[in-house]
GUPAVEX-487169 format. One record per residue (C-alpha): x, y, z; residue in one letter. Coordinates in steps of 0.05 Angstrom, whole numbers, plus 5000, padded with zeros to 4 digits. Example, Ala and Ser with C-alpha at 12.3 -4.5 7.8 and 13.67 -1.06 7.14 Angstrom:
2
524649105156a527349795143s
This chain:
401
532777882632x532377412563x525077592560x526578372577x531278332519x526877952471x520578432484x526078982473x527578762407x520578772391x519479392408x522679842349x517779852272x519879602212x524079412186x525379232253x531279292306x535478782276x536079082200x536879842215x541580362251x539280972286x542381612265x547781692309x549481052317x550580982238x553281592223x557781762291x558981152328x559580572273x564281062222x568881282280x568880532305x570580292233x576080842214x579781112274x583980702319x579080372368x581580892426x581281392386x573681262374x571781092449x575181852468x571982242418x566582772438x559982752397x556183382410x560783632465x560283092510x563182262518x560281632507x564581162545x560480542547x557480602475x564480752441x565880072475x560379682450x561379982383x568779792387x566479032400x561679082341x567579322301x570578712311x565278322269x562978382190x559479042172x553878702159x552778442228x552279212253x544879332268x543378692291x549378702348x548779442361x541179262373x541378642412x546678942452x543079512473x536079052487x540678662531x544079262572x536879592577x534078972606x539478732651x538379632674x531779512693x534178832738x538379272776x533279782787x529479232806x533879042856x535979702876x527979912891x527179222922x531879442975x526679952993x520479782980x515679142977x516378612918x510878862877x512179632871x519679442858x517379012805x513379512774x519580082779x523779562742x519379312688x517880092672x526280242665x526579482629x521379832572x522680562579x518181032549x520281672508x526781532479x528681082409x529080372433x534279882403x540280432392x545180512432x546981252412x540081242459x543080802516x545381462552x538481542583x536280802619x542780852637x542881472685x536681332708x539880642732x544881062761x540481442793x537480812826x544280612850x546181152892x537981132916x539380432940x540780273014x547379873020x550580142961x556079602937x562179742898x558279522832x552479912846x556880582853x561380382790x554380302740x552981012765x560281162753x559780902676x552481262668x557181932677x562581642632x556581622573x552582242580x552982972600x545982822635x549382322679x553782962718x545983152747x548182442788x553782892818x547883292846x545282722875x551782472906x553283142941x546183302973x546082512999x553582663029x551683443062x545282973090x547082333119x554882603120x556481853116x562081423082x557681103038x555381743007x562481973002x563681272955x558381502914x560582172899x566782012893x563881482842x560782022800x566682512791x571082192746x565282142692x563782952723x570383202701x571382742642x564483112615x565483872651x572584042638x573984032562x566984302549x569784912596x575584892574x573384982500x576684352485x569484082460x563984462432x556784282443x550484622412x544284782461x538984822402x536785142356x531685642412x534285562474x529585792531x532986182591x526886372624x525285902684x517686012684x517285812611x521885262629x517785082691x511385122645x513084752593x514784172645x508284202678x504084222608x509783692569x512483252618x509383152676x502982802628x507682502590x510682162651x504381822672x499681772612x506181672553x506982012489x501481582455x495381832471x497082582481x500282602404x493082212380x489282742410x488583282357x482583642382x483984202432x479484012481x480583242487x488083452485x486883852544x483083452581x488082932568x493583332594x489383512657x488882842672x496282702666x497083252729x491483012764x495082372774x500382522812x497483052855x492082582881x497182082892x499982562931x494382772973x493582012994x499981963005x499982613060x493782403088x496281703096x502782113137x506581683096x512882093109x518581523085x515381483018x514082173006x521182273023x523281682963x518782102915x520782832927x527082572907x525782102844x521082722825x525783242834x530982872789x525582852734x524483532749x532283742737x532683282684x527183662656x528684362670x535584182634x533383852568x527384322560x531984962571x537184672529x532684512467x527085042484x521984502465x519683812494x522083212444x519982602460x525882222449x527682542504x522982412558x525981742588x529382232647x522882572657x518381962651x521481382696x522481772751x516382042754x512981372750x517181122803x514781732849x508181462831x508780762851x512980932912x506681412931x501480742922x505080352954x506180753013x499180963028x497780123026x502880033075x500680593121x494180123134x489580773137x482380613094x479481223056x472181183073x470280453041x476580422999x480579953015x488480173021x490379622968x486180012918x490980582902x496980132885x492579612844x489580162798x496680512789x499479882775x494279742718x494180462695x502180292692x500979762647x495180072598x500580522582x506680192577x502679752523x499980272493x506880542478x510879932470x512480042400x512780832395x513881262327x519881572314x524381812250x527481112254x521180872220x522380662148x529880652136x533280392095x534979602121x541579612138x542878932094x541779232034x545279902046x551979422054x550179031995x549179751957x556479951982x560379261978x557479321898x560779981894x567379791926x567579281874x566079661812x570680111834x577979731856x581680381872x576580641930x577280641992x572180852033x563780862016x557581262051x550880982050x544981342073x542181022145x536281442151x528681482117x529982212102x537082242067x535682952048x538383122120x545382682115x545982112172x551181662131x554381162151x562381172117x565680442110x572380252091x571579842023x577979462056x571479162106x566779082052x570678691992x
């Protein structure tokens, strides 16, 4: 988990994890932390929806000197994301063999398509872990209460509730009826006040409506995405190479799939219908909501999708059935290396965190002005590399003095 954590950190571009604050985090999270009562800041909305388990870690970081803000807020999330991808680990481990577990859990310990090292971004590792959890067999109390908090922190988490109810109408068991009852709390903490009007939350700016579009832009955004990574489809500027990039993307999964049916392996493709029909949702709701495919938003899309993948490898090697001279290992062995091509090729992906300001000398900048100027009481300094757009973060000279 150290070394999950440590690669983690590594992950985000100068000036680095430990010396800058992602948008939100900065300009939501760390202000409200600093200048409302701490349970205040853990129950206010931000966009229309709740952040349980970040308001909390921001309320911790709180406790500390300003200036020790970007480096807990980023070793904090490293940590949760790593000690994420342990329990999908475990969680996949409790269906599958050693190896493709290990290969689901590395992917969710360095997920692709989202900013890395902020925890305004934790929402998304963390409902996929939730996801996991209520995938497991033998659910334990722990298990159901991380799903539980991935709710708590994100509208996206209330697609778990999905989840919950179609395992419960299936098995029509007790453990199922744990989970969903699990998921409910977050459910209603999310649904109601957004009904209600109590919270207000914008789609985007060209929100799509039309399922076909929707549908389309999954199969031509996300589904490569999922299996190939951001990297190499943004590098390819030429039409054709793009397309023939993209084409590869679906050609992945679909002749995973064909092994997988003409290895009968029914218990796997069970597994992946369903990890591939929550990327699918996941999808379907982001895309809708923002009319366009972002990047920063693929981690719902992506890890699921890979996990399909490996589950669909590693079922046609257990089903024992040879294709011609290949031998059944051969399926998993490639998509484990293909798995690994591109998880290093996007270890340290671009983003609009790139180039801000470093978060040391942004305090230094507003500790200067709290001093030349005795009577004030609060300071904003820009957290961003393109202040044009805002993204301050406001501190209480009584913090910075």
């Amino acid at each position: 988990m150290l070394a999950g954590a440590l690669l983690g950190l590594a992950r985000t571009r100068e000036p680095g994890a430990l010396d800058s604050l992602w948008a939100e985090d900065g300009q939501n999270f760390l202000t409200d932390a600093l200048n409302l009562p701490w349970y205040e800041a853990i129950l206010t909305p931000f966009n229309g929806y709740f952040h349980i388990v970040a308001r909390l870690c921001w309320a911790f970081i709180a406790l500390f000197p300003v200036a020790w803000a970007a480096s807990l807020n980023a070793v904090i999330d490293a940590g949760i994301t790593s000690a994420l991808g342990l329990a999908v680990f475990r969680a996949a481990r409790s269906r599958l063999d050693a190896l493709p577990a290990a290969l689901i859990g590395v992917a969710a310990a360095l997920p692709m398509g989202f900013v890395p090292n902020a925890l305004a971004q934790l929402q998304f590792p963390l409902v996929y872990a939730g996801l996991w959890m209520l995938l497991r067999r033998r659910a334990s109390p722990l298990a159901v209460g991380l799903a539980g908090l991935a709710v708590l922190n994100s509208m996206l988490g209330v697609l778990l509730t999905a989840v919950a109810f179609v395992g419960l109408v299936r098995y029509r068991n007790r453990e199922w009826a744990w989970k969903l009852l699990g998921v409910i709390p977050g459910s209603l903490l999310q649904l109601v006040p957004l009904l209600t009007g109590a919270t207000r939350r914008g789609l985007g700016e060209r929100p799509e409506h039309n399922p076909v579009t929707v549908a389309a832009m999954y199969l031509r955004w996300g589904v490569p995405r999922s299996f190939l990574g951001p990297a190499w489809l943004e590098i390819s500027d030429d039409a054709w190479s793009h397309r023939a990039v993209t084409a590869i993307g679906l050609l992945i999964p679909v002749a995973l799939t064909g092994l997988a049916l003409w290895s009968r392996c029914y218990r796997e493709l069970r597994l992946a219908a369903a990890l591939a029909g929550f990327g699918a949702l996941a999808g379907a709701v982001q895309l809708g909501a923002h009319g366009f495919g972002e990047d920063r938003y693929l981690v719902l899309i992506s890890l699921p999708n890979l996990a399909a993948g490996v589950v669909l490898a590693a079922g046609v090697q257990r089903s024992g059935r040879a294709l011609g001279c290949v031998s059944v290992k051969v399926p998993l062995v490639v998509f484990a290396t293909l798995l690994t091509v591109v998880l290093a090729a996007n270890f340290r992906p671009a983003s609009p965190r790139d180039g801000s300001p470093r978060w040391g000398a942004a305090v230094a900048q507003g500790r200067a002005e709290c001093l030349v100027r005795p009577g004030l009481a609060r300071v904003s300094v820009h957290i961003a590399a393109w202040p044009v757009l805002g993204w301050e973060a406001v501190l209480p000279c009584a913090r910075l003095r």
